[in-house]
C-alpha positions in Angstrom: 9.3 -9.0 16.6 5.4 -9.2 17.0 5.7 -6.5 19.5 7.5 -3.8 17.3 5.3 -5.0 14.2 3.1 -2.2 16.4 5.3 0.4 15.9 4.9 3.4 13.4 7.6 1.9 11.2 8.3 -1.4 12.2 5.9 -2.9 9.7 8.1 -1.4 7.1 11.2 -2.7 8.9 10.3 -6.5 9.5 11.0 -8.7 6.3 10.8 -11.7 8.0 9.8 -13.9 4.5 11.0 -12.1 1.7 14.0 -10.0 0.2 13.2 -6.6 0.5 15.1 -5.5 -2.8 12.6 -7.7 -4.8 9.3 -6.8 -2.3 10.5 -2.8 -3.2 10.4 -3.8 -7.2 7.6 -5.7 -7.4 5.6 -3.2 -5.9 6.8 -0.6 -8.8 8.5 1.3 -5.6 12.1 1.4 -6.6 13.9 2.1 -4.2 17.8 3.1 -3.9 21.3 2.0 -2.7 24.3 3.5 -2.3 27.5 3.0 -2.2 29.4 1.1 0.9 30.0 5.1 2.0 32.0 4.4 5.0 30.8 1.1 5.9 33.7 -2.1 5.7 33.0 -5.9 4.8 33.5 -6.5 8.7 31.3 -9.6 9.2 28.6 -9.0 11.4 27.7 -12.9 11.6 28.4 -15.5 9.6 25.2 -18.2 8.1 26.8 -21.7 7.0 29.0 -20.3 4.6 27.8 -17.0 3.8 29.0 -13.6 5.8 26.5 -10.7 6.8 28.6 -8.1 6.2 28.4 -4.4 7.9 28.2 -2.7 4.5 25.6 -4.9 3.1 23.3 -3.9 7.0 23.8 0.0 6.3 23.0 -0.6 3.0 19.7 -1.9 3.9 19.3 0.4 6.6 19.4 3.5 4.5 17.0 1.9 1.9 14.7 1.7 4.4 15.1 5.3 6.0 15.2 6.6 2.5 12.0 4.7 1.7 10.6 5.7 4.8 11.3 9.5 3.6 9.3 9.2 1.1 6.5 8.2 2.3 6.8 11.2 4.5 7.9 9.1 7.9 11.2 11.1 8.6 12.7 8.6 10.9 15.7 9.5 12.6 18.7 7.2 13.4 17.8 7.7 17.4 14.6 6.9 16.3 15.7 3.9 14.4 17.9 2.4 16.6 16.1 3.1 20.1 13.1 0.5 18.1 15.6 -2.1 17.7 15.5 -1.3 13.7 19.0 -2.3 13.7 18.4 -5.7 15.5 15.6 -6.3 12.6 17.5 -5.5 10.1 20.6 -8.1 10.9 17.8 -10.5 11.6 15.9 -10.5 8.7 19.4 -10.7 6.6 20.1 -13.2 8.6 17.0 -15.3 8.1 17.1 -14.9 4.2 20.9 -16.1 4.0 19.6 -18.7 6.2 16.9 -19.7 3.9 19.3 -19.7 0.7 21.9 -21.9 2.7 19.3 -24.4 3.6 17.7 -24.2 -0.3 21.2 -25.1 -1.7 21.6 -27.7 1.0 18.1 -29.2 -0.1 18.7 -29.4 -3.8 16.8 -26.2 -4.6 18.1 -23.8 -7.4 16.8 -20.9 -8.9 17.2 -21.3 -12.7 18.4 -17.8 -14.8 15.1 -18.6 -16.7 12.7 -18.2 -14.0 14.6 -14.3 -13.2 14.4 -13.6 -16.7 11.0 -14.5 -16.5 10.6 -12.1 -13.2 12.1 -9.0 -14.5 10.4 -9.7 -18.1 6.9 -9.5 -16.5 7.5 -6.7 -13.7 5.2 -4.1 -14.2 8.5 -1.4 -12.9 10.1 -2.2 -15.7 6.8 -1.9 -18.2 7.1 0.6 -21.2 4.6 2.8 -22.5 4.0 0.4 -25.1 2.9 -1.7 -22.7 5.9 -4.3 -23.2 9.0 -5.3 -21.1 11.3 -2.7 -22.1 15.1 -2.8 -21.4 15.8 0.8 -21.6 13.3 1.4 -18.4 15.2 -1.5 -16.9 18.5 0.0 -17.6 17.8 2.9 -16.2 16.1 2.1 -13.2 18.7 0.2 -12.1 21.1 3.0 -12.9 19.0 5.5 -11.2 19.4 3.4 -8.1 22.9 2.9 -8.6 22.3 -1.1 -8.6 23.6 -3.5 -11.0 21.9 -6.3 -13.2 24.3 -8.4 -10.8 22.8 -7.3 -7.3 19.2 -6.8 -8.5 19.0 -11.0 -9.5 20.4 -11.8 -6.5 17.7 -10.4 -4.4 15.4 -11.9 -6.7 17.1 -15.2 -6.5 16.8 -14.9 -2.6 13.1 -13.6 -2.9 12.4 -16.9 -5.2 14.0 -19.4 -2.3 12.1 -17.5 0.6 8.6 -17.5 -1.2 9.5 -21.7 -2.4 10.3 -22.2 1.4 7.7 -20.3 3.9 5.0 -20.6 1.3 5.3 -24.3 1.5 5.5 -24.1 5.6 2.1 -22.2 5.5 0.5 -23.5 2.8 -3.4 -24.9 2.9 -6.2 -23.9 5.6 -5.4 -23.5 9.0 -7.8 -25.3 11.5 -8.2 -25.4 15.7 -9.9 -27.7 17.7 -12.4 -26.0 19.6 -11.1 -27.4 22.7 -8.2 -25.0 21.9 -10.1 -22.1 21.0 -12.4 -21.8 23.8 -10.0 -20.8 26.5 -8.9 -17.8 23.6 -13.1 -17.2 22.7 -14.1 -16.9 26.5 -11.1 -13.9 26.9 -13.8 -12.2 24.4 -16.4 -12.5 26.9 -15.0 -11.4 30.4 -15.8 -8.6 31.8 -13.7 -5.9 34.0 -14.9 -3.3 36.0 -13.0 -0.4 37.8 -12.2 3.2 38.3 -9.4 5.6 36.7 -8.8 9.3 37.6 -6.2 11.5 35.6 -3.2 12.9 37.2 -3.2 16.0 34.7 -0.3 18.3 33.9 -1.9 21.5 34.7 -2.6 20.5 37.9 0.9 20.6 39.1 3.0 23.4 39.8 6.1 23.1 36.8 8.6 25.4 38.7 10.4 28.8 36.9 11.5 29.4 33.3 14.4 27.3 32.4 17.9 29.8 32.4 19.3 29.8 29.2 21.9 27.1 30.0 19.0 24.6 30.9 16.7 25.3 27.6 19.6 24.3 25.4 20.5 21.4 26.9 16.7 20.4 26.8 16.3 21.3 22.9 19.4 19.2 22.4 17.8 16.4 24.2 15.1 16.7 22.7 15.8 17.8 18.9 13.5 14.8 17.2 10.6 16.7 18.5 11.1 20.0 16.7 12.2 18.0 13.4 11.2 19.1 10.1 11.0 16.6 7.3 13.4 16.5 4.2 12.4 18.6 1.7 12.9 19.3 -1.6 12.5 21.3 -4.4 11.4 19.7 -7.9 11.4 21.5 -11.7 8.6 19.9 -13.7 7.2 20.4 -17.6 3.9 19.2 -18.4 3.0 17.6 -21.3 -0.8 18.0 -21.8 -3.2 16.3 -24.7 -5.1 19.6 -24.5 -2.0 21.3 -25.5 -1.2 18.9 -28.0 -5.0 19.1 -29.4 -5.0 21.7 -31.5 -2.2 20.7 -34.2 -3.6 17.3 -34.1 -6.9 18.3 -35.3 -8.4 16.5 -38.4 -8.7 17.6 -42.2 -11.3 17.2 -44.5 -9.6 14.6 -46.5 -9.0 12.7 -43.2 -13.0 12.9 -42.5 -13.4 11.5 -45.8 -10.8 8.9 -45.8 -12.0 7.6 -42.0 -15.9 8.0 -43.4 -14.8 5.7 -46.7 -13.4 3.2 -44.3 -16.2 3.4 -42.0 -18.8 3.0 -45.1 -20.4 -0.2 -43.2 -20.9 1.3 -40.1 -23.0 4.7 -41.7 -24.8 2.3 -44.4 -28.3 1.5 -43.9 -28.8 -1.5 -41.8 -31.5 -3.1 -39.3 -31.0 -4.4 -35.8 -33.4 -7.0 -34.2 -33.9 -7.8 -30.9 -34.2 -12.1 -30.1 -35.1 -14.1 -28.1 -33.7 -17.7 -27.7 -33.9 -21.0 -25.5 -31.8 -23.9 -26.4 -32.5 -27.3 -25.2 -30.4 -30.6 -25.2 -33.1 -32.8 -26.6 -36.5 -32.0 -29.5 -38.7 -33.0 -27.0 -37.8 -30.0 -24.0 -37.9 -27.6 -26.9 -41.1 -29.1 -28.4 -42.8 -28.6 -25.3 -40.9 -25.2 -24.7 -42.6 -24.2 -28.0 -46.0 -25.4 -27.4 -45.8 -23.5 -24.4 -44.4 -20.3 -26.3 -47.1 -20.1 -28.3 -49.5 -18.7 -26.4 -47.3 -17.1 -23.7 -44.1 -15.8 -22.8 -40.6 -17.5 -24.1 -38.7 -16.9 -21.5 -41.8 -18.1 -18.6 -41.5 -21.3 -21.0 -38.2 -21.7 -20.5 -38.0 -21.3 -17.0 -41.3 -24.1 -16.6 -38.7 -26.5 -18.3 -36.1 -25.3 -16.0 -34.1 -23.3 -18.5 -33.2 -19.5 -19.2 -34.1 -17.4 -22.7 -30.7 -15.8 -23.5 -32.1 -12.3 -24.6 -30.7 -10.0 -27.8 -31.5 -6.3 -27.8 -31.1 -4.1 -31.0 -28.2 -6.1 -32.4 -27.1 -6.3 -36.1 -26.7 -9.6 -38.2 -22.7 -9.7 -37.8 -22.7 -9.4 -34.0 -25.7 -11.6 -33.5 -23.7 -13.9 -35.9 -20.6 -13.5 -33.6 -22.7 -14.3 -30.1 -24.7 -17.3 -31.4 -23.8 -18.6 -35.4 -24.3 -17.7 -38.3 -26.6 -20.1 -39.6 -29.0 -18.5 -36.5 -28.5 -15.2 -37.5 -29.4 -15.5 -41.3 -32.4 -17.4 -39.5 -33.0 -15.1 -37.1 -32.7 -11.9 -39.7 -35.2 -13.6 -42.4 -38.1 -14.8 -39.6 -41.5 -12.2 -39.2 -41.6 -9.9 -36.4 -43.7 -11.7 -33.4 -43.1 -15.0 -34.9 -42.2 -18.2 -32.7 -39.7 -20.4 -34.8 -38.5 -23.6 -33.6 -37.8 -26.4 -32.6 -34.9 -26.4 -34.6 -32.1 -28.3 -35.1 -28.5 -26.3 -35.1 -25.5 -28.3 -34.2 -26.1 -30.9 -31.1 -28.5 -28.3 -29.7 -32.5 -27.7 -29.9 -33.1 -24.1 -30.6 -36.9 -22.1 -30.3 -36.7 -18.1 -30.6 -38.8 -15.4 -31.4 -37.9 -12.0 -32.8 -39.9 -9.2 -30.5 -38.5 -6.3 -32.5 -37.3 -5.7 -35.9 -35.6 -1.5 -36.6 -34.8 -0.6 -39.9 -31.7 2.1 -39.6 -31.6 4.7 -42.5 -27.5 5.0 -44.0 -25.9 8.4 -42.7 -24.6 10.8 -44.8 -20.9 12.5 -44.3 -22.7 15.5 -43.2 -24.5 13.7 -40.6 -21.3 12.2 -39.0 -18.8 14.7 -39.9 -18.5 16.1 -36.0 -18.0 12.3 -34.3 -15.6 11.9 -37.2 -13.7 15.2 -36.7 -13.6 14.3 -32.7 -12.4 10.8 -33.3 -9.8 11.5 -35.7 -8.6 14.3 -33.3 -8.5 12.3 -30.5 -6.1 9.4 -31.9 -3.7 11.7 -33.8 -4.1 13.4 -30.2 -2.8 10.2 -28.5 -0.1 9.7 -30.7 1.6 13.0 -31.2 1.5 12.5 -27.3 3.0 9.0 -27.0 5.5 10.4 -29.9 6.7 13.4 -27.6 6.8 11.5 -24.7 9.1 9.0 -26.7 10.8 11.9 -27.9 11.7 13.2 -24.3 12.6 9.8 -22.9 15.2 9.2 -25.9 16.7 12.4 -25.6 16.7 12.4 -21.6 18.6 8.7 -22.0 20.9 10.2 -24.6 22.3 12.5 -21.9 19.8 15.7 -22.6 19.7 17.6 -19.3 16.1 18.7 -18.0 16.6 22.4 -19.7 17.6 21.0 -23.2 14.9 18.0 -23.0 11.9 21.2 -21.9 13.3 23.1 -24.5 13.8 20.4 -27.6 9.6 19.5 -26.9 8.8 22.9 -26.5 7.6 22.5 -23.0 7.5 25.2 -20.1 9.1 24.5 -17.3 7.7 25.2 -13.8 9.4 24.7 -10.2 7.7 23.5 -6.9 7.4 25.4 -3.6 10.2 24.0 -0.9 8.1 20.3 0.1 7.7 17.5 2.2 7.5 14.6 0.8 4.0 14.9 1.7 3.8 17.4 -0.2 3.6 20.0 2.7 5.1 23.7 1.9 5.9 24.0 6.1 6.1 28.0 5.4 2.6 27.6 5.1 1.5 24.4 7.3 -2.7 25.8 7.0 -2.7 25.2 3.2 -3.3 21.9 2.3 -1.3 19.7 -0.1 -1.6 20.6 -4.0 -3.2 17.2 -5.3 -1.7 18.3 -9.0 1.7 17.7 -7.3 1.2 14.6 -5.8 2.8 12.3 -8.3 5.2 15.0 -9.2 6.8 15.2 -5.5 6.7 11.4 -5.6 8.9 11.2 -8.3 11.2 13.8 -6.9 11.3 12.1 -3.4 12.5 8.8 -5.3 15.6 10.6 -7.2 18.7 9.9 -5.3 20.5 13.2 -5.6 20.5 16.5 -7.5 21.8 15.8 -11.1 20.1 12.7 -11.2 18.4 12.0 -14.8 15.1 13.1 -15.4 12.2 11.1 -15.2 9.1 11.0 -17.4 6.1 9.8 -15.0 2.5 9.7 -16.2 0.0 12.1 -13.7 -3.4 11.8 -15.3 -5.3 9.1 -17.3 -5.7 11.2 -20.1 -1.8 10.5 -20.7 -0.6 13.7 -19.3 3.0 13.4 -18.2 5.9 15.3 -16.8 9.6 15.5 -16.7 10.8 15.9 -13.4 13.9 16.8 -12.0 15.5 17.5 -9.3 16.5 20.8 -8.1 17.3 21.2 -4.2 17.3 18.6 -1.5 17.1 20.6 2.5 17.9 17.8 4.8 15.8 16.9 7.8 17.0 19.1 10.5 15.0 20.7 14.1 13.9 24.2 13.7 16.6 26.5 14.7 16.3 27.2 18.7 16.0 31.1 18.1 12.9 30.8 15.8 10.6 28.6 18.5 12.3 29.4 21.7 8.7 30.3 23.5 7.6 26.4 21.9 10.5 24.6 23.6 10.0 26.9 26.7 6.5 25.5 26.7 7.5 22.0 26.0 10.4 22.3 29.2 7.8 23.4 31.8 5.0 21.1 30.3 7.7 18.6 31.4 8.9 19.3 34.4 5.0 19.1 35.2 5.0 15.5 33.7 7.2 14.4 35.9 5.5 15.6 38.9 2.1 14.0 37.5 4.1 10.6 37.7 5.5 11.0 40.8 2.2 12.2 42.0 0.6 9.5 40.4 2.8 6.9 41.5 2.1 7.8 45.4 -1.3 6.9 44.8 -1.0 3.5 43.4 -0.5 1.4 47.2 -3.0 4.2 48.6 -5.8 2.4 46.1 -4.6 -0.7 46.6 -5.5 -0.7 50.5 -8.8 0.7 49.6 -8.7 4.4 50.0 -11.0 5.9 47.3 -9.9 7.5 43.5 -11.4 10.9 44.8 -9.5 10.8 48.2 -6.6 9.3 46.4 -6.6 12.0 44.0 -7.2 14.8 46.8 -4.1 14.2 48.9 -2.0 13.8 45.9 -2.7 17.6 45.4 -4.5 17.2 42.2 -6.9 20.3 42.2 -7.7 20.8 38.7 -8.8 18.0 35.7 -12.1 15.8 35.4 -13.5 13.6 38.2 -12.7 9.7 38.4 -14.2 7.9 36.0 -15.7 4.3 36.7 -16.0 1.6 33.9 -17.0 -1.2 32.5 -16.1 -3.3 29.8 -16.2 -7.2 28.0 -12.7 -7.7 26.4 -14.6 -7.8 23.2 -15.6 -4.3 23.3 -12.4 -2.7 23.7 -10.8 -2.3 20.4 -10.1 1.9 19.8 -10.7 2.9 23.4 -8.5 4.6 25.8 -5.1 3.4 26.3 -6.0 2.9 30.1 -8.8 0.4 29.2 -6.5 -1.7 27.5 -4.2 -1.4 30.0 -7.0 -2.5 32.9 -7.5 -5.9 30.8 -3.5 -6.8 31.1 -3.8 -6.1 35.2 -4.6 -8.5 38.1 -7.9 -7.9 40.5 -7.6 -5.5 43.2 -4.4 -3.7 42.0 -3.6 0.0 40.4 -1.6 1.2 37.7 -0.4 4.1 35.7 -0.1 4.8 32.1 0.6 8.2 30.8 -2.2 10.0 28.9 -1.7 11.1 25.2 -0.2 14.4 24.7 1.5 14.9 27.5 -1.9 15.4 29.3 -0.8 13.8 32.7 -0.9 10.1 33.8 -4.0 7.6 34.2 -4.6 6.0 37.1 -6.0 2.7 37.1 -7.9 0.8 39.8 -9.2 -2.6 38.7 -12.0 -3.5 41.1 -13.7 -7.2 39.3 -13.0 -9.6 36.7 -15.8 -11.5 35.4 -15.0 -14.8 33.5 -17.5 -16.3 31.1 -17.3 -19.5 29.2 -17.6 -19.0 25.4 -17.3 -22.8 24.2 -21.7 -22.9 23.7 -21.4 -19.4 22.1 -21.0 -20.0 18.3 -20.9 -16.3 17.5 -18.0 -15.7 20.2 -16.2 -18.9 18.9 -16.4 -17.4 15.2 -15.1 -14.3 16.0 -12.3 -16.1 18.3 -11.4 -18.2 14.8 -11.4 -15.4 12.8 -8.9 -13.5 14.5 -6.3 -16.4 15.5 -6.8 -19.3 12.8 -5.2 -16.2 10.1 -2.2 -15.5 12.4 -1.5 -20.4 12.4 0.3 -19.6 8.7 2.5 -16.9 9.8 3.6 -18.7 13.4 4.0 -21.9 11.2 6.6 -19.6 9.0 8.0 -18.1 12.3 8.6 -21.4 13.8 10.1 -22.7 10.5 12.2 -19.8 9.7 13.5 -20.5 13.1 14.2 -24.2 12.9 16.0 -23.3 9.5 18.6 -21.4 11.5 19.2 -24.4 13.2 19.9 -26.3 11.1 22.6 -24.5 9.1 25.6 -22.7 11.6 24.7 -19.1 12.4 27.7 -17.3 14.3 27.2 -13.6 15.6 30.4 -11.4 16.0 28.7 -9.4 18.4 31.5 -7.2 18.9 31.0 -5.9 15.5 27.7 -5.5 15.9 28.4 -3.2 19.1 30.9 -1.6 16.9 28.3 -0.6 14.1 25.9 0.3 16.5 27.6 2.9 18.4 28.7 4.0 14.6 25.5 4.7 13.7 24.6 6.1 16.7 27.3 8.6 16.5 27.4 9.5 12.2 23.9 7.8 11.0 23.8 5.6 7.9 26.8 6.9 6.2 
């Protein structure tokens, strides 16, 4: 499990803790099921008294591949399986019906109220008014063909995982030092050696594959020439811009809004203050004494205190920060003049007004533009909050996209074909359209063509669009005809792969009795590629190099190994020559470091172990023939 947590998806796959329906919804990712399609309610394993059934493991399978899709990771079921996804999967169901069984047995239960609760304040199911709303709810679920009924149940199972493992890794972590050193002085140690490169174009890859041979290795190897599932979206935007012009406001609005406004435009003053207060007269007596010929807030600070500071404020707000009784003080005392000690409340008060402006009223002309613009700007926001309302309540009446565009008087535009990147692959130079992002997004997350249209917010101006979709091109390899001189290339580039290894390989027990990397290299025929390469390196310092350095700090003195070389380059080959140990235990920054990076990962293997003695304790029964069964099934049709 902590091995394929390195993987490009396995991160995505292991949900070890938590149930992944909830995990998807609470991060405002909804994501879909689908029918059983195929699958049966075999029993894959059976948890105290629950069953793991094969439809409920390719449900969960395909939300993950489809999620996976949309984030632009087109993972095939080869792929999937050959990572053990299907192995994770079954685990993780089994460890959260593990978890419930042991919950019930415990005396834990998950009332309706706390779900309620859940779904109430999930920010998926928000409305534009900010509130819960029961129509998004409704319809989210429906989009993604999952009922009230399921949904609470992986919340319920979400709710017993997070009372459970949060418990078993809850408070701070600590380890001895005596424990840590051993792991701190790894930091430290030091490896020296030599590697040459075994490279591809060094060896001789044979003739051009006949036409028989070139098939059968494009079939083989079909993931490689994959293109992503793509789609095609229709989208109308609805812009405040557009929206702008019939929302713009009359005279009598100016006037109204000015009349309402008549305190703000009416002659006032603003003062600036400033104030120390004091628990007791006699800090503030000798505050003020001190004031008087000097600073306030140098005063303050001799007594050990701060001057709270007012710039340009009117009566009301200076009212609102402090009191009234201060500000009617404040706004009647002389410009310059040190007031105080006095008396307001339990506190000691001493201030001093720096700076007294008098502020002339403002006529209608004066203000008529701001007016105008902030008049505009609200009807503006609400003739857009009304279309958008407008669109949604027609769109969950059963409008289809054309009669929704149409009924708001919207113009309806269509994407290029597009990863869910956001990729046209007919032109793989051009860069994504960042306009589109949100739009493809939404696209990507519809289930199927004839879906319902979905409103979706793509600016913070309140800009919106409804988007549909249109086409969906599965993931498929590039036809053989189109890129035959590519998988020509990729064949021979193989074939000399192969004979890099083997070359490589004869040249491991040459190094280890001693022969030279140069020599080594020489009678394994490599003639072309960079000279052998010597290093030296602590443990410490190898985070983001070569693949070969890490490799030369998981090898034994005085031995040789290969690893293959990214992009198909050739192989490494790897002579360690000394390991150099150091003891960290007197190094404090070592031993930080050390603790930094392991006392995080105490929580998590507290969980693991827990998790695990959980499954002991309630019966878990695999019916691994069913499990070989499914497996072969998936190998053979995928998901469905």
């Amino acid at each position: 499990m902590r091995n394929i947590t390195k993987s490009r998806f396995g991160l995505v796959v292991v949900f070890v803790f938590l149930a992944i329906i909830a995990i998807a919804f609470a991060a405002g990712d909804i994501t879909g099921l689908r029918p059983n399609g195929g699958g049966t309610s075999a029993a894959l394993a059976k948890v105290g008294g629950t069953s793991v059934t094969e439809s409920e493991v390719r449900e969960r399978i395909d939300r993950f591949l489809r999620g996976a899709a949309r984030e632009g990771q087109n993972i095939t079921m080869e792929q999937f399986l050959a990572q053990g996804g299907l192995e994770l999967t079954l685990d993780e169901m089994i460890n959260s019906a593990a978890m419930v069984e042991f919950a019930n047995k415990s005396g834990m239960q998950v009332s309706k109220k706390l779900i309620d609760g859940d779904i109430a304040s999930n920010p998926a199911f928000i409305g534009f008014d900010g509130k819960f709303s029961q129509k998004t709810f409704e319809d989210l679920l429906q989009q993604n063909r999952l009922s009230p009924a399921v949904f609470r149940e992986g919340l319920t199972k979400e709710k017993y995982g997070t009372w459970l493992v949060n418990r078993s890794a809850l408070g701070t972590p600590t380890m001895p030092d005596g424990v840590l050193a051993p792991y701190a002085s790894l930091l430290l140690e030091r490896r020296a050696g030599i590697v040459g490169l075994v490279s591809t174009v060094a060896m001789d890859p044979g003739a051009d594959p006949d036409e028989k041979t070139l098939t059968a290795y494009y079939a083989a190897n079909r993931a490689r020439y994959l293109v992503p599932e793509q789609r095609v979206m229709r989208y109308a935007v609805i812009r405040p811009e557009a929206l702008k012009a019939q929302s713009a406001a009359t005279e009598a609005e100016i006037a109204e809004q000015y009349k309402k406004d008549a305190a703000k435009y009416a002659a006032t003053e603003k003062r600036s203050v400033e104030m120390v207060t004091a628990l007791d007269q006699a800090t503030a007596t000798t505050i003020a004494n001190a004031a008087k010929s000097g600073a306030l807030d140098a005063a303050a600070r001799a007594s050990g205190l701060e001057a709270r500071k007012f710039d340009a404020v009117e009566k009301a707000a200076l009212a609102r920060d402090v009191s009234t009784p201060f500000a009617e003080a404040a706004f009647t005392a002389q410009q310059g003049q040190l007031v105080g000690p006095a008396k307001v409340g339990a506190s000691w008060i001493v201030y001093r007004v720096s700076k007294v402006e008098k502020v002339a009223a403002r006529s209608l002309d004066q203000v008529r533009a701001a007016i105008a613009e902030e008049v505009t700007s609200r009807k503006t926001a609400q003739a857009l909050a009304d279309t958008r309302q407008a669109i949604e309540d027609g769109v969950g009446d059963g409008k289809t996209f054309d009669e929704a565009v149409k009924d708001a008087k919207l113009t309806a535009e269509r994407t290029p074909q597009l990863t869910a990147q956001g990729i046209d692959v007919t032109k793989p130079e051009a860069k994504p359209d960042p306009n589109l992002a949100l739009i493809v997004r939404t696209g990507f997350a519809l289930a199927a063509v004839g879906d319902e249209p979905q409103l979706v917010q793509i600016s913070p101006d309140g800009a919106a669009a409804l988007v549909a979709l249109e086409k969906v091109v599965p993931a498929a390899p590039k036809p053989l005809a189109d890129i035959r001189a590519q998988v020509n290339k990729d064949y021979l580039v193989d074939q000399a792969l192969k004979k890099a290894r083997a070359a490589a390989t004869g040249m491991i027990a040459k190094l280890e009795k001693g022969m030279p990397m140069a020599q080594a290299l020489a009678e394994a025929g490599v003639k072309k590629g960079p000279p052998p390469k010597p290093f030296d390196f602590k443990r410490s310092e190898t985070p983001g190099k070569e693949n070969f350095i890490q490799m030369a700090f998981a090898m034994a003195p005085k031995k040789a190994k290969l690893v293959e070389a990214p992009g198909r380059v050739g192989y490494y080959v790897v002579y360690l020559d000394t390991v150099e140990e150091h003891d960290a235990s007197k190094d404090p920054v070592t031993m930080g470091q050390a603790k930094a990076g392991i006392v995080p990962q105490i929580g998590p293997e507290y969980a693991r172990q827990f998790i695990r003695a959980i499954r002991g304790a309630v019966k878990v029964t695999r019916n691994e023939g069913a499990i070989k069964r499914l497996r072969d099934d998936l190998a053979r049709t995928g998901v469905r």
